[in-house]
C-alpha positions as MATLAB code, in Angstrom:
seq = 'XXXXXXXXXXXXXXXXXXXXXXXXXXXXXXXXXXXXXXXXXXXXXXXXXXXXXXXXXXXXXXXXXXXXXXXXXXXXXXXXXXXXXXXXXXXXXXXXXXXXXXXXXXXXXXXXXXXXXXXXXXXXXXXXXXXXXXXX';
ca = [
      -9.799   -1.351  -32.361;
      -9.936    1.762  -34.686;
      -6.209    3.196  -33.578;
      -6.816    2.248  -29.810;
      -5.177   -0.066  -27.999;
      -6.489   -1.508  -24.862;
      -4.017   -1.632  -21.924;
      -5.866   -1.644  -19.110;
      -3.847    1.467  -17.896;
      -5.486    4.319  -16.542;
      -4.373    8.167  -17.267;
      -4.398   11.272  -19.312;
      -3.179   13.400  -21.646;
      -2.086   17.297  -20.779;
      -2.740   20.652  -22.616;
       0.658   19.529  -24.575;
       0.190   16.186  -25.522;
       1.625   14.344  -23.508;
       0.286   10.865  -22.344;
       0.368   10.489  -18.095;
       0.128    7.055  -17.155;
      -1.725    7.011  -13.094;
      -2.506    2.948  -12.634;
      -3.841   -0.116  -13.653;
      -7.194    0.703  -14.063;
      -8.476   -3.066  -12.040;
      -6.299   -1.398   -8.882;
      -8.204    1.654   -8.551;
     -10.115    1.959   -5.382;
     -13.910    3.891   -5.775;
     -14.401    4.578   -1.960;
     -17.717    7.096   -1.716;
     -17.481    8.681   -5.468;
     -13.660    9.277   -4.955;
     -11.481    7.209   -7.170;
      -8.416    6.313   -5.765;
      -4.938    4.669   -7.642;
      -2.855    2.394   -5.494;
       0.490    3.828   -7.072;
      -0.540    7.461   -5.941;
      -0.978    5.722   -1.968;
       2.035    3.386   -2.838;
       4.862    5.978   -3.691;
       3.643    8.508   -0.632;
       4.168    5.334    1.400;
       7.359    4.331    0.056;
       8.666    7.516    1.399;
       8.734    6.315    4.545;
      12.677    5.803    6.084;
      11.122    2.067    7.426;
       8.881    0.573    4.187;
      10.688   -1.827    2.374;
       7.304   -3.515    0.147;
       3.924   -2.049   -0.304;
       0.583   -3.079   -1.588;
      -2.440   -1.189   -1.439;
      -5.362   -2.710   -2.174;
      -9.853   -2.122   -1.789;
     -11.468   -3.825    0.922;
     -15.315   -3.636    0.817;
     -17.119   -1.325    2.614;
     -21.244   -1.251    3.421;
     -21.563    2.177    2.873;
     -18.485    3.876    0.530;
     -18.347    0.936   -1.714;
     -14.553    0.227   -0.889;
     -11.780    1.504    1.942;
      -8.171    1.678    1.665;
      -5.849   -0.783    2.916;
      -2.226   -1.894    2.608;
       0.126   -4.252    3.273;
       3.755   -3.360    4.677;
       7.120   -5.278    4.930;
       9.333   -3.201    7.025;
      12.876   -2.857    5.754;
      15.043   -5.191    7.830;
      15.936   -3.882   10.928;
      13.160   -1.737   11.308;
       9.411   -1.336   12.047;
       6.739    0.217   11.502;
       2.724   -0.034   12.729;
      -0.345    1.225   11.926;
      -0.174    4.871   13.899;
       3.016    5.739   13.029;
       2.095    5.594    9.532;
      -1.322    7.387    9.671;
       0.875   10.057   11.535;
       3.482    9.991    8.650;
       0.867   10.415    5.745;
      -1.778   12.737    8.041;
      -0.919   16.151    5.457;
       0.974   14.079    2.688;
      -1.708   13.066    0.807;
      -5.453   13.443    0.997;
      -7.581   12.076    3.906;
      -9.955   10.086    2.248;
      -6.576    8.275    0.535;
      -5.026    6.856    3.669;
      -5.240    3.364    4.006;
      -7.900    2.569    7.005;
      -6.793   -0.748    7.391;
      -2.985   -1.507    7.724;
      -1.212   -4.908    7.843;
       2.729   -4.858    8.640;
       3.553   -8.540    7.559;
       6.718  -10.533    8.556;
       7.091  -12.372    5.443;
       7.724  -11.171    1.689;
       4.046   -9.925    0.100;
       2.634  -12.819   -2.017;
       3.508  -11.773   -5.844;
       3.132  -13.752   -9.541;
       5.709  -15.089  -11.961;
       5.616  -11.513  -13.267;
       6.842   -9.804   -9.729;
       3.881   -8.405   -9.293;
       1.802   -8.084   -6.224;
      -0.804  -10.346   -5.666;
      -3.339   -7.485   -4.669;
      -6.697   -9.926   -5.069;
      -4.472  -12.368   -2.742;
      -4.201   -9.923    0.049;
      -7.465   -8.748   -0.235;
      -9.352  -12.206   -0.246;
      -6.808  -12.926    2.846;
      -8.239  -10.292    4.657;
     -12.125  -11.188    3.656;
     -11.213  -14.759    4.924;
      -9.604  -13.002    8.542;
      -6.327  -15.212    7.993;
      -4.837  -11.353    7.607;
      -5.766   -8.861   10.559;
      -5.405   -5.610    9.739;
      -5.421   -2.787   12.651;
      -7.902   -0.532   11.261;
      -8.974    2.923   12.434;
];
């Protein structure tokens, strides 16, 4: 389409050039005019000594359109709940990006044939309440 190629990918391109790849533009979350990308929340999350899988996903929300929430599997041998990780990202990233609802699971996150997280899955899990998330 006239030298552009649709990727769904969402990103920039600096004072020098070069191309910056931020997320799949479907798993951006628009909570109250801020756009959020779920790899920005993901890799501050990852940090954490206890996170072994993350998915962060947009849950609906009357008023800002969309809130943040994710889905943990602890690393084995550990754990991990909903305060100590809104104490562990509190200063690491910006307020309005931590995750409002959090669900620590105790089974592998649902993914495709692809690997990939199966963000709609987790998010229509929650809508349905067969996923409780502890929410502040």
């Amino acid at each position: 389409m006239d030298g552009w190629l649709r990727t769904g990918d969402g990103g920039y391109i600096d004072d020098e050039g070069f191309l910056f790849i931020k997320d799949r533009i479907k798993d951006m979350i628009l909570r109250g005019g801020e756009n959020i990308y779920c790899v920005e929340v993901e890799n501050a999350i990852y940090e954490h000594p206890a996170v072994h899988e993350v998915a962060v996903f947009g849950v609906p929300h009357e008023r800002l359109g969309e809130e943040v929430a994710v889905a943990i599997l602890p690393k084995e041998g550990q754990s991990i709940n909903a305060e100590d990780l809104w104490k562990f990202l509190d200063g690491n990233i910006s307020s309005f990006k931590v995750p409002n609802h959090v669900i620590v699971m105790n089974e592998e996150l649902p993914r495709n044939a692809a690997g990939n997280f199966l963000k709609t899955a987790l998010r229509d899990m929650v809508a349905k309440g067969q996923l409780k998330p502890t929410s502040r």
